[in-house]
N, C-alpha and C positions, 0 to 999 in steps of 0.2 A: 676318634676319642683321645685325649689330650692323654698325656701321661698322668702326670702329678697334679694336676690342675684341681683346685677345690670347685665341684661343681655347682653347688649351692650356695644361696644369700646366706652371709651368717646369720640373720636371727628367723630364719626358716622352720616353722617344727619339724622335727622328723616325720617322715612316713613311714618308717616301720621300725625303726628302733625304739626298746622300752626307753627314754632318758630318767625314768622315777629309778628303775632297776639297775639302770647301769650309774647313775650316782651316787644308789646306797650301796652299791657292792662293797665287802667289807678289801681292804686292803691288808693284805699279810705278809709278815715281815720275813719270816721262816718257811724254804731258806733261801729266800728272796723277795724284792719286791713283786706284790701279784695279784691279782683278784680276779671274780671266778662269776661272771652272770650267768644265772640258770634258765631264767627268758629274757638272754639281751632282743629277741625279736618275739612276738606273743606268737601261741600256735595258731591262732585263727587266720594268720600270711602264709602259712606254711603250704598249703596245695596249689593255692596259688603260683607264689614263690619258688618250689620245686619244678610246678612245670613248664617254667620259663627259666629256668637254671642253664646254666652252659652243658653242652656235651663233652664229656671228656673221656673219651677209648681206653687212654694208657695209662699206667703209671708214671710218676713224677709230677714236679709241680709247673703250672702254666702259666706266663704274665697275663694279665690282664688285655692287652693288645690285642693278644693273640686271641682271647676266646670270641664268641656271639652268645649273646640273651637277648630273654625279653623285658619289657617293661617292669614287670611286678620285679624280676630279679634288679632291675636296673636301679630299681628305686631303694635298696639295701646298699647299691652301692654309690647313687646319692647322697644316701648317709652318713656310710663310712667316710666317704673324703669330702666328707663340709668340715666349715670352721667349727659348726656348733659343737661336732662331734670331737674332734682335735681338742676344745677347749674342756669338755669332760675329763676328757686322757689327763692334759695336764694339770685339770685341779686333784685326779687322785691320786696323780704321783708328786704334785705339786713341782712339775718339770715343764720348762717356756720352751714348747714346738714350733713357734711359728717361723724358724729358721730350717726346719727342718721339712724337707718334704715326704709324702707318701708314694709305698711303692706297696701293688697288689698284685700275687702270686693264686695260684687252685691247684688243690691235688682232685682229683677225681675217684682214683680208687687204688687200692693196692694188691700188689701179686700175692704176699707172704712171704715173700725171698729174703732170707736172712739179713739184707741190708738195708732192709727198710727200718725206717722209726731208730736208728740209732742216735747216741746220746748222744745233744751237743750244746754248745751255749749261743748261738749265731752270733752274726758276723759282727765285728767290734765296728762296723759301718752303721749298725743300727742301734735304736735307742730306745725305742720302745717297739713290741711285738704287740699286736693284737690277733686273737685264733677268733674264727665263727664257723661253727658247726653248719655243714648243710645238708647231714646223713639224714636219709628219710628215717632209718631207724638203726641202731647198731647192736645185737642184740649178743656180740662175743665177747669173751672175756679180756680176748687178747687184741691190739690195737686199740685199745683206751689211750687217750695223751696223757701223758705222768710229766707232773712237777717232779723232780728229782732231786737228792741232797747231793749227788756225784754224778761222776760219768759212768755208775752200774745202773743199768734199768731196772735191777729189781730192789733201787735205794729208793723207794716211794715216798714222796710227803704229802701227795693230792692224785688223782686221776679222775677223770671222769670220759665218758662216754663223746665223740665227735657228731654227736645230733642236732637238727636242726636247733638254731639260735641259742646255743649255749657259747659262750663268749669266756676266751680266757687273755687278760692282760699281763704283761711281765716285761719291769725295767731289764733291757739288756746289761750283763756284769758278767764278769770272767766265771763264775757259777753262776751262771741261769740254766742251768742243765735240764734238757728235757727230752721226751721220746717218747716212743709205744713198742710194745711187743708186735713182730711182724704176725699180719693176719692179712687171708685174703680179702676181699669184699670191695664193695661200691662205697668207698668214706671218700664224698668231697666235703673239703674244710677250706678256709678261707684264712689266706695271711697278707694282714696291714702290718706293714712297717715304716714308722718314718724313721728317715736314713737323714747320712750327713751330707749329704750329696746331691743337687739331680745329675750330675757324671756317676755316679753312683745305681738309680733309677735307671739312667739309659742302659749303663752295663750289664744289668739285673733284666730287663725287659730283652735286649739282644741276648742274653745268653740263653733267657729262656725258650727265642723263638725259634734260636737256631736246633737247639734242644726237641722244638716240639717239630719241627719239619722231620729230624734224625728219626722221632719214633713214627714218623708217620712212613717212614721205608722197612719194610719187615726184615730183612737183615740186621740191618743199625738198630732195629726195634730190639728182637733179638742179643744183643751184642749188649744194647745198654740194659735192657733186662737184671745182665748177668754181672754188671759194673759193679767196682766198691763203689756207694756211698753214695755220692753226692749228686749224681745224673738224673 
């Protein structure tokens, strides 16, 4: 599976992305650039799509590389990394990507350990974020993803729920502050980023994989567990 490679013809339709929904999404300026699809993917893919989802054990997030699916999941991320989709991104930020390449990370679930979901703006290596929901359902108050005006969690200017096909985009800025309240649960979410780099890409994909082998030793598992922040 290539890295960054766009896998699709660009004038391709998607297979399961709304493109009506993800072009009307409104874009909001406050307090940052953003927008927010509520069916970037319709629910009629969703059982589908779920049961061909990658399995993810631990906490933290996993490159792409690293996971296995199946087809129906495979074909969301068809999607994600064609031109058609990229050239959506850039008409709603009216930002030129095609210098930029993609890089796909998964969280699969979370412990609750206070170091989860804390605020940050990512990395100034990225330019545009995209979120997609692949929680079959998230029914807690806490672990919602929050747009934020700072770096306090409970400074809220949006949140909503990490559920299937809900889609949220945001220019990266020195405030793109974002996070959730730690909760435990099964929340796999999905993050596209096109970065400025493929050295970039590589370092992102090895750091992850080295990452996922550590939790796959119970010890280390353990250990990172209990880490600040960023593991």
């Amino acid at each position: 599976m290539p890295n960054s490679a766009f896998l699709r013809d660009n004038d391709a339709p998607f297979q399961l992305l709304d493109e009506t929904r993800i072009m009307s999404a409104e874009l909001h300026r406050d307090p940052y650039d953003y927008a927010f699809v509520d069916q970037a993917i319709s629910p009629a893919f969703k059982e589908d799509v779920l049961a061909d989802a990658p399995r993810i054990p631990d906490r933290g997030s996993y490159g792409l590389p690293s996971l296995r699916y199946g087809s129906h999941f495979g074909a969301a991320i068809d999607d994600l990394l064609s031109v058609r989709f990229r050239r959506l991104v850039e008409q709603k930020f009216d930002t030129d990507l095609s210098s930029y390449p993609p890089v796909i990370v998964m969280m699969g679930n979370t412990t609750g350990h206070y170091n989860e979901g804390y605020a940050h703006t990512d990395s100034r290596h990225k330019i545009i974020t995209v979120l997609l929901g692949f929680t079959r359902a998230w029914p807690h108050e806490r672990g919602r993803l929050r747009v934020l005006r700072s770096s306090d969690r409970e400074d809220v200017a949006f949140e909503f729920a990490p559920e299937f096909g809900r889609m949220l985009m945001f220019r990266v800025c020195d405030h793109s502050w974002h996070g959730f309240l730690p909760q435990k649960g099964q929340r796999m979410s999905l993050q596209l980023c096109y970065v400025d780099s493929e050295a970039y890409v590589k370092r992102e994909y090895m750091r992850h994989s080295i990452s996922a082998f550590a939790k796959s030793v119970p010890v280390l598992r353990k250990m990172i567990e209990w880490a600040p922040r960023k593991f």
